[in-house]
N, C-alpha and C positions, 0 to 999 in steps of 0.2 A: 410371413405368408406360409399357407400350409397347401400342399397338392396330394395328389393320392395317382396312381400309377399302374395303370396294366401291363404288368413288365412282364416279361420272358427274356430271362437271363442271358440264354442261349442267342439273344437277338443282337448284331452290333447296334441296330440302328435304336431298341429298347435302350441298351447299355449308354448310347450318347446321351439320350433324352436325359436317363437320370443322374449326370455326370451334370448335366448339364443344369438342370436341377438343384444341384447341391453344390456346385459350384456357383449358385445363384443366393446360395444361404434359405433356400426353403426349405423348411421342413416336411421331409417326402416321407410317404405314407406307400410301401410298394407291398401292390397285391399280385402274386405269380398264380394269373389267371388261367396258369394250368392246372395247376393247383388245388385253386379256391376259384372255381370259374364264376362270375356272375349270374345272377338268374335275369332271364327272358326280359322283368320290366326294368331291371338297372341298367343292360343294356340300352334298352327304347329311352330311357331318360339319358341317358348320356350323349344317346348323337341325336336325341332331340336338342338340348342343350349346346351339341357341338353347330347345331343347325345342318347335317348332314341324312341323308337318307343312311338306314342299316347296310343296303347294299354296298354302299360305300364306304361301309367300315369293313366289309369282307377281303379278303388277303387275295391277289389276283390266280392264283391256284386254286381256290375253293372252287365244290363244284358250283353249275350254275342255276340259281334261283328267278325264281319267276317273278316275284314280288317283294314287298318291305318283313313281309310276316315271315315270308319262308328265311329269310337272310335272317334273324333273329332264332327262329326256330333251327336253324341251321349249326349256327354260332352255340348257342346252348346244349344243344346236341354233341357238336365237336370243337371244342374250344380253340384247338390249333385253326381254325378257321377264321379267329378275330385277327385284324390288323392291328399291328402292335408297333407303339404305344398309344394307348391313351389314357391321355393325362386332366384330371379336375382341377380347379384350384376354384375360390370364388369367384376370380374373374369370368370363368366358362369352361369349353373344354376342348382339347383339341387334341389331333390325331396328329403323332411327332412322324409324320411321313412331309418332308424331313424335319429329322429332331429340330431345327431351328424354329419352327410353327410355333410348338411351343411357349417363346418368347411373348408373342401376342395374348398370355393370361398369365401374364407375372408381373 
């Protein structure tokens, strides 16, 4: 199985996901979405995908958005703003808050 990963290093709860990950024998694919931040529609497709609204992928410190556009506009703008991890595999996708979540697409 292969996932890909919005990791931020700096994070323990990123750190778990991908530990956990690879201690699962998938092959991880990590994007430091500080880094190489996503654009605006990979976002929209990913927690369309995770079936969650964008405001819901916003870190509970970000400031506060009106709507699904601005939380994505927002994210793209300031990328310490995504809630982190999140993780793809074919199975779907999901937001490792907490890293055990995860486990429902492996």
């Amino acid at each position: 199985m292969k996932a890909t990963i919005l990791h931020n290093p700096r994070c323990s709860k990123s750190r778990e996901a991908l530990a956990l990950l690879r201690e699962a024998g998938v092959e991880v694919s990590v994007v430091e979405y500080l880094k190489h931040p996503p654009t605006r529609d990979e976002l929209a497709r990913l927690y369309a995908r995770a079936g969650i609204a964008p405001r819901d992928g916003l870190r509970r410190d970000a400031p506060p958005v009106t709507d699904d556009d601005a939380a994505l506009d927002l994210m793209v703008r300031d990328p310490v703003t995504i809630e982190r991890p999140l993780v793809e595999t074919e199975r779907g996708v999901r937001l490792g808050r907490p890293p055990a979540a995860i486990r429902e697409i492996l």
